[in-house]
SERO-4910 file (N, C-alpha, C, O; in steps of 0.05 Angstrom, whole numbers):
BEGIN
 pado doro    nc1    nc2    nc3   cac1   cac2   cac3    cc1    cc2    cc3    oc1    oc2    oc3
  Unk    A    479    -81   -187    450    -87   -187    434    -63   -179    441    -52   -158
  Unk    A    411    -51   -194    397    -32   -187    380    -38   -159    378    -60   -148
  Unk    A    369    -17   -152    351    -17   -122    334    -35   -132    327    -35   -156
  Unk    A    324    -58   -110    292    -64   -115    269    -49   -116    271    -24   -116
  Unk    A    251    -58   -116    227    -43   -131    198    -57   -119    190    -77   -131
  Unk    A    184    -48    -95    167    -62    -88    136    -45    -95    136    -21    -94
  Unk    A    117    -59   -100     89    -43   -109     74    -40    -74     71    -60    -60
  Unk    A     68    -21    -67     37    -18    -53     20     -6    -52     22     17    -59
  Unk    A     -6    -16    -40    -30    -13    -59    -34      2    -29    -20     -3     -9
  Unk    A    -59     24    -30    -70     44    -17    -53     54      5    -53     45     28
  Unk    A    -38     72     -5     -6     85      5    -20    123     17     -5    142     25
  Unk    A    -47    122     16    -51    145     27    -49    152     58    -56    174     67
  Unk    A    -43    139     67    -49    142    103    -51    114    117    -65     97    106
  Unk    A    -40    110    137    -36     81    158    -19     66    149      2     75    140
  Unk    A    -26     40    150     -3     25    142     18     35    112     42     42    110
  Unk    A     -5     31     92      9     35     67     26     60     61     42     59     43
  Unk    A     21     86     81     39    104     77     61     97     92     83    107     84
  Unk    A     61     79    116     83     75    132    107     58    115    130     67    113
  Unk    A    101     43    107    105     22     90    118     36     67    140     25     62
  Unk    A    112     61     47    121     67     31    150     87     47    170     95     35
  Unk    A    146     88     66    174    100     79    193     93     91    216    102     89
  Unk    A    181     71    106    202     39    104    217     35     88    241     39     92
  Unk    A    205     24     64    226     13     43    242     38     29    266     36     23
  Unk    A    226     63     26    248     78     10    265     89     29    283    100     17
  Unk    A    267     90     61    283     93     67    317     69     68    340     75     72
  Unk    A    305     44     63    320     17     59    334     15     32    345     -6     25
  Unk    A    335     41     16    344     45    -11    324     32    -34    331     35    -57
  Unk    A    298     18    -30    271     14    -48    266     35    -60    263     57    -50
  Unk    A    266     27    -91    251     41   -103    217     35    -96    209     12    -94
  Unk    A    203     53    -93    171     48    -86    151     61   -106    148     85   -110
  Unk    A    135     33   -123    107     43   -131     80     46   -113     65     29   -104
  Unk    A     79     71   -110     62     77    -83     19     75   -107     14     85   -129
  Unk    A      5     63    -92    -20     76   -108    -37     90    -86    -35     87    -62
  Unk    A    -54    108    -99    -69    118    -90    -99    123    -95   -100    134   -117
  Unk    A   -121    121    -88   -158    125    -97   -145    146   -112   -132    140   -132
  Unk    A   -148    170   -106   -158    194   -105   -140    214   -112   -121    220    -97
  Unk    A   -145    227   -136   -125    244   -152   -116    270   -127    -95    281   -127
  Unk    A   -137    275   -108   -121    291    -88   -102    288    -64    -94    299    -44
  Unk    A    -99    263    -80    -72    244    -58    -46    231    -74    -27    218    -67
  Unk    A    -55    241    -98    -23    241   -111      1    251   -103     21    238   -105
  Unk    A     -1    277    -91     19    288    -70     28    275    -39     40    286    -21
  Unk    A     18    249    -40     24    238    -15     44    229    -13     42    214      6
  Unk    A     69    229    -22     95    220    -25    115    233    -40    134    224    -53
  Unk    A    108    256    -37    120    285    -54    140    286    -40    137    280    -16
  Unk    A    170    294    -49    185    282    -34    211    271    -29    233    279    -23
  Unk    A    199    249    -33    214    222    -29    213    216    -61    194    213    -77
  Unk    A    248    214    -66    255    214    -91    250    185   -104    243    184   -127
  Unk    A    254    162    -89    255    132    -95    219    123   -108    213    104   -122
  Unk    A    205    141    -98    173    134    -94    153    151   -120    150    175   -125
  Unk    A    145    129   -131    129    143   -161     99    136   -152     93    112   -150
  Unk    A     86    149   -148     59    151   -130     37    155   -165     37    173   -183
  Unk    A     21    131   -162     -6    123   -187    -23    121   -171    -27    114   -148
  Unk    A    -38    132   -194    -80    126   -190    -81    101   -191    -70     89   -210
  Unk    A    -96     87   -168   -111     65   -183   -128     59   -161   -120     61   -138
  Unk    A   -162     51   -170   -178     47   -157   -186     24   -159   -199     18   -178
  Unk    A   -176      1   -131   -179    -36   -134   -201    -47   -147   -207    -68   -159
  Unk    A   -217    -19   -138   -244    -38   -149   -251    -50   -177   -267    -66   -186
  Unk    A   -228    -33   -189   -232    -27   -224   -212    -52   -235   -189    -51   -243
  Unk    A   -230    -74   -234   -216   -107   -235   -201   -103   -270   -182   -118   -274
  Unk    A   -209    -84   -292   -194    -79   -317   -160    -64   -307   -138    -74   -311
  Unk    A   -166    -41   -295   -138    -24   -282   -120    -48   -269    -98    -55   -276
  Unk    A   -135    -59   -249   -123    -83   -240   -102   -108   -254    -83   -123   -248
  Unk    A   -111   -104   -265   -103   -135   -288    -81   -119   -305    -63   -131   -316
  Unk    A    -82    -90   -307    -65    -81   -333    -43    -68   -315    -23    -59   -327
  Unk    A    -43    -66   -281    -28    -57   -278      7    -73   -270     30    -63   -271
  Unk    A      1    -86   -266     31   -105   -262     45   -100   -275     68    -98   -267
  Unk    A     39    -93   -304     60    -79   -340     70    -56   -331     94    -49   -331
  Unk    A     50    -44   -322     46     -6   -308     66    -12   -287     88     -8   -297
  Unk    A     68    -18   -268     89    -17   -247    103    -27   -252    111    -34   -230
  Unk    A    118    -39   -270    135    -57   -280    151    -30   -295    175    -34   -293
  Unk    A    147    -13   -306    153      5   -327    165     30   -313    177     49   -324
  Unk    A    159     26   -283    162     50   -275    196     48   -267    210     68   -268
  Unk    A    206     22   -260    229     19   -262    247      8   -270    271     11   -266
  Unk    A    231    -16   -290    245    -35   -309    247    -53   -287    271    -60   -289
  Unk    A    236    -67   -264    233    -83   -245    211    -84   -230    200    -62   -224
  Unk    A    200   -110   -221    186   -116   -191    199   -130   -178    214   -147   -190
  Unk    A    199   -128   -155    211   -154   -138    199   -161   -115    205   -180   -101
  Unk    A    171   -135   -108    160   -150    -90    121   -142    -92    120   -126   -110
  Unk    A    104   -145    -85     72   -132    -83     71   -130    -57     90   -141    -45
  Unk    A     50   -116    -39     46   -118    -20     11   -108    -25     14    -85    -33
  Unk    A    -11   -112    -24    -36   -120    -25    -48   -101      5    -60   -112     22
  Unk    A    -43    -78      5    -55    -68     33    -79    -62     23    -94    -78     34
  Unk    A    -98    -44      3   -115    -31      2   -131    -39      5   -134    -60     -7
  Unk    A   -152    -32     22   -178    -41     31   -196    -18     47   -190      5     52
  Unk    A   -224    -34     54   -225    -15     78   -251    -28     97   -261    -49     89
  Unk    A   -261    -18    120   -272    -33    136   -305    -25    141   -312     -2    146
  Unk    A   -320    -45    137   -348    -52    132   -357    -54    164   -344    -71    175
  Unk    A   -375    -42    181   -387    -56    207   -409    -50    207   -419    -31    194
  Unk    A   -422    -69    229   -452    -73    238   -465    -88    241   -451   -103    254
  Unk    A   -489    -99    239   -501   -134    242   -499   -136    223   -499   -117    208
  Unk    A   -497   -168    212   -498   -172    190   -533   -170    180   -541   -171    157
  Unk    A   -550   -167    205   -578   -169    190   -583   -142    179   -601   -139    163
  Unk    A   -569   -124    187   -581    -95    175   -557    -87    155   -559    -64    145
  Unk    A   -536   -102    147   -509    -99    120   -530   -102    101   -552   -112    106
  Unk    A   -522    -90     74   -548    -84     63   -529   -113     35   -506   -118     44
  Unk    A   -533   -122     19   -531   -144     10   -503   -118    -22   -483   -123    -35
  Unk    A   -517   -102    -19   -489    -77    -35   -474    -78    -17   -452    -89    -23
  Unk    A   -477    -69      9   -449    -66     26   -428    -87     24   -403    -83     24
  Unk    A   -444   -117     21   -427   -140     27   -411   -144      2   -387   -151     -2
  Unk    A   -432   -138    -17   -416   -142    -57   -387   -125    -45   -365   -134    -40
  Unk    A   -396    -95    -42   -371    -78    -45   -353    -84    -32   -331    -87    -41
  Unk    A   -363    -88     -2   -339   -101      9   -325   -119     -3   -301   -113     -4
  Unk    A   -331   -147    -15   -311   -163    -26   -307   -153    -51   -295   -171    -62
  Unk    A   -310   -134    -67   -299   -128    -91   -278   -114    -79   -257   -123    -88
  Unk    A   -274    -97    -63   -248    -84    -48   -228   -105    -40   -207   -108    -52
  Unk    A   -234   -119    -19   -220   -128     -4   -211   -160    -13   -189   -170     -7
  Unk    A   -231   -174    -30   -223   -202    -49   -219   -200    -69   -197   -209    -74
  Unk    A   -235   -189    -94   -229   -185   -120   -223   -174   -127   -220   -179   -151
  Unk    A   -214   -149   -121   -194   -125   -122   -162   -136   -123   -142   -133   -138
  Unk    A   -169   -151    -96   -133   -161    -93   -134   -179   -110   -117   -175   -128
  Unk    A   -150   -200   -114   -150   -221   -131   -130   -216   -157   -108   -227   -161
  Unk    A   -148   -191   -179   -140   -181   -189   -100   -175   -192    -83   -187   -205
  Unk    A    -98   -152   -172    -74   -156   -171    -58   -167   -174    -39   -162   -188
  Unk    A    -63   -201   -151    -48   -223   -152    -44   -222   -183    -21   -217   -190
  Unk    A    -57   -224   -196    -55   -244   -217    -38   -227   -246    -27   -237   -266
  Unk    A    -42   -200   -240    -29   -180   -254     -4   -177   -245     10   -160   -256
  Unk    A      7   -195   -220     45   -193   -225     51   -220   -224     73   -226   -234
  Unk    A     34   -241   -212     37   -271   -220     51   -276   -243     71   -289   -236
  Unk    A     51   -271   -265     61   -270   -289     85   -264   -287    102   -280   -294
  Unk    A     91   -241   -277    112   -219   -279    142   -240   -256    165   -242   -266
  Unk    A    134   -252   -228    138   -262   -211    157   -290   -234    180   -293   -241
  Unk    A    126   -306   -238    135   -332   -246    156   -330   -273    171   -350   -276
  Unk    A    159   -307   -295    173   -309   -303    201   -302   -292    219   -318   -296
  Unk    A    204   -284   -282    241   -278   -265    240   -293   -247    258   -293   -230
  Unk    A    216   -311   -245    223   -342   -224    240   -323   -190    262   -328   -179
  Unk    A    221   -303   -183    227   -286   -160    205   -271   -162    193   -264   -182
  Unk    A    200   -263   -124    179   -249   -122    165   -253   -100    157   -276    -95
  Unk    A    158   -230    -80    145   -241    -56    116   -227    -62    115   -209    -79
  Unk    A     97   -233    -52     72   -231    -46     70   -227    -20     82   -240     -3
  Unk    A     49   -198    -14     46   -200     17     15   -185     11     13   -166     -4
  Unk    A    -12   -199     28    -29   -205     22    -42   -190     59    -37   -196     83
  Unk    A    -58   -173     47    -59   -162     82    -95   -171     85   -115   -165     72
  Unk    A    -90   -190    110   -114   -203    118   -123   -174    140   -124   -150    137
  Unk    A   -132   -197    168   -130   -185    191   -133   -205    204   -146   -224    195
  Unk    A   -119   -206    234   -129   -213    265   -159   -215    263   -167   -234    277
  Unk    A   -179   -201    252   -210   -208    250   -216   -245    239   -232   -262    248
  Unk    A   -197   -247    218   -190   -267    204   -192   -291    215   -204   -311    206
  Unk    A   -175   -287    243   -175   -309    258   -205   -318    287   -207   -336    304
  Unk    A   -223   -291    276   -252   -299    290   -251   -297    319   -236   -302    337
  Unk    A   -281   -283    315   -291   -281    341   -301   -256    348   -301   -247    370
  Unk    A   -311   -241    321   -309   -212    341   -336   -195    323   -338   -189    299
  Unk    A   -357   -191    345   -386   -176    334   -382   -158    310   -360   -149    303
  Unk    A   -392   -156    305   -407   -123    281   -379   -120    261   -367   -100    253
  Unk    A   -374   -153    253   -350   -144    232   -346   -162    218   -326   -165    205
  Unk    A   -375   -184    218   -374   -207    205   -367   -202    176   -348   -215    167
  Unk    A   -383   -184    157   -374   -182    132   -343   -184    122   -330   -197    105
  Unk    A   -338   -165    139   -300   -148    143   -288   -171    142   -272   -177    125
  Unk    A   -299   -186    163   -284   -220    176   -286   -230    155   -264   -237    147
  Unk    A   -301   -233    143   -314   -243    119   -286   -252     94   -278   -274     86
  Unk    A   -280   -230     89   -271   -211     69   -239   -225     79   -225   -244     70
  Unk    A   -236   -211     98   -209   -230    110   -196   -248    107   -173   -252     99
  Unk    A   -218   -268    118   -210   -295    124   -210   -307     88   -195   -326     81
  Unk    A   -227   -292     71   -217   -301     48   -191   -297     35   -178   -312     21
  Unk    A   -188   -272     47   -154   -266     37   -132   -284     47   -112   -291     35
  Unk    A   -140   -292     72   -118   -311     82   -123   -332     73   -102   -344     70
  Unk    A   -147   -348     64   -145   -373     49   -138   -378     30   -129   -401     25
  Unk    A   -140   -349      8   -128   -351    -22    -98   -349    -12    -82   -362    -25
  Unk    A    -91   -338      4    -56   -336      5    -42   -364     12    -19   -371      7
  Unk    A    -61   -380     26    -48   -413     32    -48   -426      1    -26   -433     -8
  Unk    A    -69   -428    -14    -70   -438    -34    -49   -424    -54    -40   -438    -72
  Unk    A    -43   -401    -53    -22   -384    -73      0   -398    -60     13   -412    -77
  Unk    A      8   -400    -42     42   -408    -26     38   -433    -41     51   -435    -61
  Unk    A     26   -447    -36     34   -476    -47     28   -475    -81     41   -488    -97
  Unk    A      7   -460    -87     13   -462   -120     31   -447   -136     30   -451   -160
  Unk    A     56   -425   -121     75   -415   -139    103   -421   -121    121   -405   -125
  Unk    A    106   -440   -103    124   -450    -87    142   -453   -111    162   -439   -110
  Unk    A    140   -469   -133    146   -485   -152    167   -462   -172    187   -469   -184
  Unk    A    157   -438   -172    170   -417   -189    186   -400   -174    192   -379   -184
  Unk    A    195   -407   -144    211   -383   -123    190   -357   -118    198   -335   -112
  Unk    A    163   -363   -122    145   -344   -114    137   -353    -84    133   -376    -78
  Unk    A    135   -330    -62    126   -329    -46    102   -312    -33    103   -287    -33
  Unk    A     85   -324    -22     64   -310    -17     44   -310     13     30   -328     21
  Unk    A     47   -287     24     46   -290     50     21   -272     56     13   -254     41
  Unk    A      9   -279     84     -6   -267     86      0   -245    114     18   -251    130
  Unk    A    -15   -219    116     -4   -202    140    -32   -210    149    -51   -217    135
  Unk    A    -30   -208    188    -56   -206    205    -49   -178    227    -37   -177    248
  Unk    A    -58   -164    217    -51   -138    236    -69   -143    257    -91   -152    251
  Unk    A    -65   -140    278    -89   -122    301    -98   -102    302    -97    -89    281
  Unk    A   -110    -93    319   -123    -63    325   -103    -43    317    -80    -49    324
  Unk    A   -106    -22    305    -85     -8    302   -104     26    303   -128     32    301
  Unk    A    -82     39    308    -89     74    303    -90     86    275    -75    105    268
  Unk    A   -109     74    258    -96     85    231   -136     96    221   -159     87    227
  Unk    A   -128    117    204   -150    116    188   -170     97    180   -191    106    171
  Unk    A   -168     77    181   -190     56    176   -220     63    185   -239     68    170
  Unk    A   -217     61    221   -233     68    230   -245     95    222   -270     94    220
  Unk    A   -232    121    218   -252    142    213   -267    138    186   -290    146    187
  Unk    A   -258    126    163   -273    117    139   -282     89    149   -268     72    140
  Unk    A   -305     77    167   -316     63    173   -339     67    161   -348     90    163
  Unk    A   -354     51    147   -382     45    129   -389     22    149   -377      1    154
  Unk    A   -418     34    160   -431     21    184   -456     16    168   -463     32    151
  Unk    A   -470     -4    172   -494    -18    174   -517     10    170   -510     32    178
  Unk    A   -544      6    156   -558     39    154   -581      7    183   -579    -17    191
  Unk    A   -593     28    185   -624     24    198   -613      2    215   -621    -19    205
  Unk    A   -595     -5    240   -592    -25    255   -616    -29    278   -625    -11    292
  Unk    A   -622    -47    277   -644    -56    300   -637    -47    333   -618    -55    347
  Unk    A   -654    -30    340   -642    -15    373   -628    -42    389   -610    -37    405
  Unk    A   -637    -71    383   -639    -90    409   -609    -92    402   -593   -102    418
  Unk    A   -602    -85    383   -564    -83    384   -549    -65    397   -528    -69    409
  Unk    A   -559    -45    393   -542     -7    400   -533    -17    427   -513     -4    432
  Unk    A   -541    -36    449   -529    -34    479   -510    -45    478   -494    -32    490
  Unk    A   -497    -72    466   -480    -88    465   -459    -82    440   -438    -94    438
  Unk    A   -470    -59    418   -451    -52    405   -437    -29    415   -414    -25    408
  Unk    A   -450    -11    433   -438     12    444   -419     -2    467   -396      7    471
  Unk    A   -429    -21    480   -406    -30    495   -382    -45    489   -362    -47    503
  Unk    A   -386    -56    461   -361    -66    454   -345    -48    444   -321    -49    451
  Unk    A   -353    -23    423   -345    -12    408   -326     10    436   -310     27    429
  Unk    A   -332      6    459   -316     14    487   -293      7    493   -276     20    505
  Unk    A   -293    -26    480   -271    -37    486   -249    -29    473   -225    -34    480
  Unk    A   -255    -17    455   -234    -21    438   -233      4    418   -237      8    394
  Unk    A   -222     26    450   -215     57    442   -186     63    433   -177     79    416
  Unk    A   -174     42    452   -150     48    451   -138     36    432   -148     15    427
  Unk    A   -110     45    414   -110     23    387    -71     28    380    -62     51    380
  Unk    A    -57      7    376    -32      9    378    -20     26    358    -33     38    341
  Unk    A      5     26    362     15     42    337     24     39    309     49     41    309
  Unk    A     16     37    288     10     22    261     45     21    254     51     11    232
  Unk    A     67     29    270     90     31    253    105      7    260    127      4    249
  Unk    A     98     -7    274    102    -38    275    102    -50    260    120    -65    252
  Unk    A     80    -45    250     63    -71    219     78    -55    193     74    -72    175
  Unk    A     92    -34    180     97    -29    178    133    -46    175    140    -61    157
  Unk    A    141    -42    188    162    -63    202    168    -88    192    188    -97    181
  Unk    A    142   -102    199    135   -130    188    125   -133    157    125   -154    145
  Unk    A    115   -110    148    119   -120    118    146   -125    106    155   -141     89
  Unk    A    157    -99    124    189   -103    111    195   -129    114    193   -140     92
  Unk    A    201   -144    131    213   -162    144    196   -185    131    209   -206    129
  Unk    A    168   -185    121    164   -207    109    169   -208     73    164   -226     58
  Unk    A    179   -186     68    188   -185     32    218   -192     42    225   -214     33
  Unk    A    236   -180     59    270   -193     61    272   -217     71    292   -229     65
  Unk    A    250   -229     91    262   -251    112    270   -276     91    285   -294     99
  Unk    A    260   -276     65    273   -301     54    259   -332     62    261   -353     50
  Unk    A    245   -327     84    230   -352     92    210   -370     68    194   -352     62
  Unk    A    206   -381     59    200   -402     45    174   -414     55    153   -418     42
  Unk    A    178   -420     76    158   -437     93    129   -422    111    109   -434    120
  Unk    A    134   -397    112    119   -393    132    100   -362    121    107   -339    117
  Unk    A     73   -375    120     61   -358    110     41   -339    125     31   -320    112
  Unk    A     34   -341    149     24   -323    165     41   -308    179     58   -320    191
  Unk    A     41   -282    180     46   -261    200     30   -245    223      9   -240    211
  Unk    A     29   -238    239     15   -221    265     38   -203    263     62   -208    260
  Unk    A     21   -173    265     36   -149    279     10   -135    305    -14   -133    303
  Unk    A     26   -129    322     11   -112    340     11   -138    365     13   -162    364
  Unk    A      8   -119    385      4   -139    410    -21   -155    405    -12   -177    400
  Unk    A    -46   -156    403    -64   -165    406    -66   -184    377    -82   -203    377
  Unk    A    -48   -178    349    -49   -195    337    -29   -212    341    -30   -233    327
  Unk    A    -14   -210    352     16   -228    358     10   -249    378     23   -270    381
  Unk    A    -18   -241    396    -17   -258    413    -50   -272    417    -62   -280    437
  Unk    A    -57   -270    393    -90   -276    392    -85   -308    382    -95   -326    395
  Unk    A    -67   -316    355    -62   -344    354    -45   -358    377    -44   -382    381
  Unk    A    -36   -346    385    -22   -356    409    -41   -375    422    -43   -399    422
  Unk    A    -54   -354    433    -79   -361    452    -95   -382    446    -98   -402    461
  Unk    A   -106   -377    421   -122   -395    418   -110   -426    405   -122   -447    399
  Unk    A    -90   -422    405    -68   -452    400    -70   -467    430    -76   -489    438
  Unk    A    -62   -443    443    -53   -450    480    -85   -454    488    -83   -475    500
  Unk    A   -111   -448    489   -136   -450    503   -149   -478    493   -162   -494    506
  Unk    A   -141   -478    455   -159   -491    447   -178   -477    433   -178   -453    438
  Unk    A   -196   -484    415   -215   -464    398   -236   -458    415   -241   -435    420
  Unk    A   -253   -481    430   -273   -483    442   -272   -461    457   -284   -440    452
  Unk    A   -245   -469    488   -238   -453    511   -235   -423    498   -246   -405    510
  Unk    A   -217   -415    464   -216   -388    455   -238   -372    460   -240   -352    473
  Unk    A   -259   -388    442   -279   -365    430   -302   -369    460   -320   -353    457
  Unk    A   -305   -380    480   -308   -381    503   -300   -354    523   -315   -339    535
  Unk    A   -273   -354    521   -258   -332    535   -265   -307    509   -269   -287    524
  Unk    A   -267   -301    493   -272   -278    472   -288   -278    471   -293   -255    461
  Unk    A   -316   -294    477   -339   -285    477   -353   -266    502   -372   -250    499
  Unk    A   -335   -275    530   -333   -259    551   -326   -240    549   -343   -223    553
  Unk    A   -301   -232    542   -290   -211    533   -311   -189    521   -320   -169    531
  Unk    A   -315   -199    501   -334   -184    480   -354   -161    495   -357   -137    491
  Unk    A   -365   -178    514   -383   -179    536   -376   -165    569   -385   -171    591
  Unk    A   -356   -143    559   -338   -131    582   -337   -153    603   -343   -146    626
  Unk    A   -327   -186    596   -331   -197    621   -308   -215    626   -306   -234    641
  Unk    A   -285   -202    605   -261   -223    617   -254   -224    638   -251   -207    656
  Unk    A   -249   -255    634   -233   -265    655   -213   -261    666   -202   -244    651
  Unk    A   -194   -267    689   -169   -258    692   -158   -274    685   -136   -271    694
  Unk    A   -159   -298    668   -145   -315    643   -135   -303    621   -113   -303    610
  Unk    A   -157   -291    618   -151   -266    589   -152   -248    591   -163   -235    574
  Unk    A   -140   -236    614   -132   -214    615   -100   -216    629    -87   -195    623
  Unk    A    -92   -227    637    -65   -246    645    -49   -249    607    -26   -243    600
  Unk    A    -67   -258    593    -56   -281    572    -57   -253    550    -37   -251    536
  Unk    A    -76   -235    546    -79   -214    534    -65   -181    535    -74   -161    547
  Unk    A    -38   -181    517    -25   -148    524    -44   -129    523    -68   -135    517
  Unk    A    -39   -108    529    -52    -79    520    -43    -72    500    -23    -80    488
  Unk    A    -57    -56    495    -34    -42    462    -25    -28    466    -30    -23    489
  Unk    A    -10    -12    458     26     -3    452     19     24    438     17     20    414
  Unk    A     15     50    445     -2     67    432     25     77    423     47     69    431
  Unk    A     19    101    400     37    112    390     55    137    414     47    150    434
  Unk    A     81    134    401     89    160    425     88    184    423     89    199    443
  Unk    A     84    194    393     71    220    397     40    216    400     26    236    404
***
């Protein structure tokens, strides 16, 4: 039997580059993509890994590419849906373009995708789907409502995909990362003209949350959610703070959650949630 063959999408840096080293170190062959023709060399290298242009936004590239990665090794056997990127600020000063672009990246971009190996999946009746939400997803957190936005849609289309390709041995899962150390944040697209009566309570949150774990975790867990074989279970958490945010709010209750996270927010946790809440796990170099 030849190597498997898994696709992922924005393989330039953070997760998706981690991820493309993962599996080809696991003997995967890897379709790595990339924006930006000066990041084709991002996986120079690594013999298993055939690194393509493709920009999510471009819902035509999208749709034609499942054939395209299909060709590169005469197999798929798995997608993984990372590319995205992160929108912040009030939602009253997001300018009504910011919010389009955002969900053309982060919903209809993937959308796209889905549906350009759906095909490919349901006919070899095999095939995992891994669909990268976020921990934002699961709510509660200022100047990221759009982002959240964008998220929580991805995790809802992935409940409705698990049960609508259950039927063909397709599986389709969704990732919720936490805070992590990765590029995201320095390509952050912030809000233009925000209203001053914000800048005090966004400078103090944006305090909270300097410190940020080490992305090769999640990384980890993609692996582990294309091999685990599980059937049943379609959410994942990587990172301390995403591993233990549903927890919480299972164990508090929604009310008592966003109660205790709204304190938080508010440099004012409690020693409930701060007891119930890890630190993050920074990288060791």
């Amino acid at each position: 039997m030849s190597a498997q063959t898994v696709v992922i999408t924005g393989t330039s840096s953070g997760f998706g580059g981690l991820a493309v080293r993962r599996f080809a170190r696991a003997g995967w062959n890897v379709v790595a993509t990339v924006r930006k023709e000066s990041e084709l060399q991002a996986h120079d290298g690594i013999e298993s890994v055939r690194t393509l242009l493709l920009d999510v936004d471009d819902e035509a590239a999208d749709l034609a590419f499942g054939e395209r990665a299909l060709a590169q090794f005469g197999r798929v056997d798995a997608l993984i849906n990372n590319a995205g990127y992160f929108q912040a600020g009030p939602l009253e000063a997001t300018t009504m373009d910011q919010v389009r672009r955002q969900f053309q990246t982060n919903v209809f971009g993937l959308i796209a995708l889905n549906k350009a190996f759906i095909p490919i999946f349901r006919k070899q009746r095999s095939g995992v789907i891994v669909n990268v939400s976020s921990i934002s997803a699961d709510g509660g957190f200022p100047y990221t409502s759009n982002y959240q936005a964008s998220k929580a849609a991805v995790a809802s289309l992935t409940e409705g995909l698990h049960a609508e390709l259950a039927e063909f041995d397709v599986i389709v899962k969704a990732l919720h990362p936490g805070n992590h150390m990765t590029k995201i944040f320095s390509k952050t697209e912030v809000a233009p003209e925000i209203p001053a009566e914000y800048l005090p309570s966004m400078t103090l949150f944006n305090t909270l949350n300097t410190v940020r774990s080490d992305p090769a975790g999640t990384a980890d867990v993609m692996f582990q959610m294309v091999l685990d074989g599980n059937t049943k279970k379609v959410h994942y958490y990587s990172g301390p703070d995403g591993e233990a945010i549903p927890r919480v709010k299972q164990l508090l209750g929604q009310d008592w959650y966003f109660e205790e996270l709204s304190a938080r927010n508010r440099a004012e946790a409690s020693p409930l949630w701060n007891t119930l809440m890890p630190a993050p796990v920074a990288a060791s170099d």
